[in-house]
C-alpha angles and dihedrals in degrees: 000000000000117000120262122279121229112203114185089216131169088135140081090248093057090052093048083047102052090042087055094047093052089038081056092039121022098182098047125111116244124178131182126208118207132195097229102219088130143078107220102359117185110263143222141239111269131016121341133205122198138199107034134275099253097253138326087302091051086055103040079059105051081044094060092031085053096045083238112186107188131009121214122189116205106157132123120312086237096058098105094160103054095047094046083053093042087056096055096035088057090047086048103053092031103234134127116274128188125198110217104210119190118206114251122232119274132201125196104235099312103167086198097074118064116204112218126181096211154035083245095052093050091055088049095050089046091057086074111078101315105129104152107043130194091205096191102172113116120259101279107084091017100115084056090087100046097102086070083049098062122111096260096057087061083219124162111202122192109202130191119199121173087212118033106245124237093237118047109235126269093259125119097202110032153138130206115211104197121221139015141321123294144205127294087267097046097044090048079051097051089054094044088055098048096038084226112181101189131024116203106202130161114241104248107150102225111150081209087059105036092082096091094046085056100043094046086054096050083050100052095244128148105258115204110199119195114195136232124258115248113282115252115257118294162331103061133183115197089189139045090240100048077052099054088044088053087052092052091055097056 
C-alpha cells in the first residue's frame, strides 16, 4: 500500500485535492491538516487534523511519527508561515514535498485596481479618496487598518468574517457580514447596499472569491489589491491534477 499523503489544507483546492487522491487511490491514507481559526470549516475527504503542529519541527515530527510519504501543501497564497515551516519540516524529515500555487488574478490595464505588496501598502493607497471600504481581507490583520477607521477619518468600513470574532473591531463607524463569499449578484448587491466605493481585497486567486473584484469594477468602484508573497522553492503544481500526477511519480 503507498504511504500516507499530508496536505496542509484550509482551501478548495486542498479538498479537490484530497477527493482526487482517494478517487486515484482508494486505500491510501490521506490526512488533512487545518489551521483551526474556524469554527465549522468545510471539510475534506479523508482524515482530518486540526489546530497546527508548533512550528516546522512540530510537523517534521507528526510527518515521521505518521509514516507520512509525501507532503503537499495546499494552503492560501498568503500562508507564509506554514509554507516556510512545510519546507523545513520535508527536508527534515526527508520526504518529497510539492507547493500547490495558484495564479493570481490578473487585469489588462484597468486603471481602477491598484496593486500593493503589503498590508502597509494597502492602508497608504486608502488614505487618497477612499471613504466607504469593502475591507475584504479575512479577520487576521484586520485591526491594522483601524487608525483610518477613528472618528476623525470619517471613514465607513464593511467587514466580512466566516466566524464572528470575541472582540468588535477598532472602527468607529462599521458593519460585520457574517459567512462566506458569495456569487457575482450577491456580492454587487452587497456594494450597492453598502454604497461601498473601494474594496481592499488580497489576490488570491481564488475563482470562489473573484466575484467582488468583478462585480466592484462593473460597478465602477476603487480595487486595492494586495499581492501574494513569493512562493517557497519547487516543485510546484498549479492544478489538482498536475498534483495527483506528481504523486504518481514518486
Amino acid at each position: 500500500m503507498a504511504d500516507p499523503v499530508l496536505i496542509l489544507g484550509g482551501t478548495a483546492d486542498a479538498r479537490a485535492l484530497a477527493a482526487a487522491i482517494l478517487d486515484r487511490w482508494p486505500d491510501r491514507r490521506v490526512i488533512t491538516s487545518l489551521a483551526g481559526r474556524t469554527a465549522s470549516p468545510l471539510k475534506p475527504s479523508g482524515e482530518v487534523v486540526s489546530g497546527g503542529f508548533g512550528g516546522a519541527e512540530g510537523l517534521a515530527d507528526f510527518l515521521r511519527v505518521e509514516g507520512i510519504g509525501a507532503l503537499i501543501d495546499a494552503t492560501h497564497p498568503f500562508a507564509e508561515v506554514i509554507s516556510n515551516a512545510a519546507v523545513d519540516a520535508a527536508a527534515s524529515a526527508a520526504i518529497p514535498r510539492l507547493h500547490m500555487t495558484r495564479p493570481p488574478w490578473v487585469f489588462a490595464q484597468n486603471d481602477a485596481v491598484q496593486h500593493v505588496c503589503s498590508i502597509n501598502a494597502a492602508k497608504s493607497a486608502l488614505k487618497a479618496g477612499a471613504q466607504r471600504i469593502f475591507l475584504a481581507i479575512g479577520r487576521k490583520e484586520v485591526n491594522e487598518f483601524s487608525e483610518l477607521g477613528n472618528i476623525a477619518a470619517g471613514r465607513f468600513f464593511l467587514l466580512r468574517f466566516i466566524d464572528l470574532p470575541q472582540n468588535p473591531p477598532d472602527f468607529a463607524d462599521f458593519e460585520v457580514l457574517p459567512g462566506r463569499p458569495g456569487g457575482y449578484d450577491a456580492e454587487r448587491s452587497i456594494l450597492q447596499q453598502f454604497a461601498i466605493d473601494t474594496v481592499v481585497a488580497k489576490n488570491g486567486g481564488s475563482d470562489l472569491s473573484r466575484a467582488k473584484i468583478d462585480a466592484a469594477l462593473d460597478l465602477g468602484l476603487r480595487v486595492i489589491l494586495i499581492d501574494p508573497p513569493s512562493p517557497p522553492p519547487p516543485p510546484h503544481a498549479d492544478s489538482v491534477a498536475a498534483a495527483v500526477d506528481w504523486l504518481a511519480g514518486l
